[in-house]
N, C-alpha and C positions, 0 to 999 in steps of 0.2 A: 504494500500500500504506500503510495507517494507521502512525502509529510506535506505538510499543509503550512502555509506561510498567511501572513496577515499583513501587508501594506499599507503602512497609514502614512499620508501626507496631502496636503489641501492643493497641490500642485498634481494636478491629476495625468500630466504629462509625465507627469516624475515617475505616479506609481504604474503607468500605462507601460513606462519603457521598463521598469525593473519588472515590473511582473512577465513581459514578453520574454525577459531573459533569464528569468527564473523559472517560467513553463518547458524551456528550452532544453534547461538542465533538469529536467522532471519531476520537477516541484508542484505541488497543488496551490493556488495565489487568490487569496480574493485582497479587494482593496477597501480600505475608508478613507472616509477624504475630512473628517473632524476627530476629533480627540474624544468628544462626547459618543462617539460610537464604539469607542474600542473596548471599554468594561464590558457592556450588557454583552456586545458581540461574543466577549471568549467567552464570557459566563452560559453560554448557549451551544459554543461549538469549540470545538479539541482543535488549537493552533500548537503547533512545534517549535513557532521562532515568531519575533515581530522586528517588522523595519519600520522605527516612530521616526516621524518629524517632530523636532523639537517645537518649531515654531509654529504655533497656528492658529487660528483667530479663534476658537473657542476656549477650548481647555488644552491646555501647555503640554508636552511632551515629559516634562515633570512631576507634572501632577498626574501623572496615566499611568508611567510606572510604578508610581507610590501606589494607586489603585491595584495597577495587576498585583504587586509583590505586597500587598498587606492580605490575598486571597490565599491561604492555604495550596488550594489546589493549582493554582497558576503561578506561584512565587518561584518558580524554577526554571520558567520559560524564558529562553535568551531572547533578549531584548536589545537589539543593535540600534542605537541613536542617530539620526542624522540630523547634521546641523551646520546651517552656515554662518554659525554664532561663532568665531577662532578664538574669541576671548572666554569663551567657558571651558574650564579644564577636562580632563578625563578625569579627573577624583571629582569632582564639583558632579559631574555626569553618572558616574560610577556612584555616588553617595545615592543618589537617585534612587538608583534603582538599573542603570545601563549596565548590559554583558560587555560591549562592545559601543564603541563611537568610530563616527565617519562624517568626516566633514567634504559639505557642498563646494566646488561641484565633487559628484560622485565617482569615484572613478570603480569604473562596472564590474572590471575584473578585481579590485579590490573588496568590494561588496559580496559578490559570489565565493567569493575563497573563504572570507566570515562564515559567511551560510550553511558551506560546506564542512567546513569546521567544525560546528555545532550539532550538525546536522548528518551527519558519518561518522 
């Protein structure tokens, strides 16, 4: 059974091209495009890995991993950060709640080798 990945970023270009290249590598992908969708979402369905955008006009990238990792059942799930913030650290990111940080622009082949990572 493929794992199942979860795309969140409001830049729906963003998640349109990572998910085309993560279906490639035979990943299962769905996308959100606000932060306010990513709780209820896991709480419903079995995700393996999330790629958050830090930035985004509702609820923050910060405040979502606080969410998934204060839930028992999803506190394990890696959570790789994107963000085109260079001034937030990886410890500042990592206190969070981040597996992994990636900063904008993305570079693809750096992304997927994360994923893989985690995810083999």
């Amino acid at each position: 059974m493929p794992k199942r990945l979860l795309i969140v970023d409001d830049e729906k270009n963003f998640t349109l091209s990572i998910r085309r290249l993560l279906e490639l590598s035979g990943y299962e992908t769905e996308e959100a495009h606000s932060g306010s969708e990513v709780y209820p979402r896991m709480l419903k369905r079995a995700f393996d890995l999330v790629i958050l955008d830090y930035m985004m006009p509702d609820v923050k990238g910060d405040k979502v991993c606080e969410m998934i990792r204060s839930e028992d059942r999803l506190k394990n799930i890696p959570i790789i950060i994107v963000t085109a913030y260079h001034d937030q650290t990886e410890e500042r990111l990592r206190a969070w709640g981040a597996t992994e940080v990636v900063y904008k622009p993305v570079e693809t082949d750096v992304l997927i080798r994360m994923v893989k990572k985690y995810l083999e």
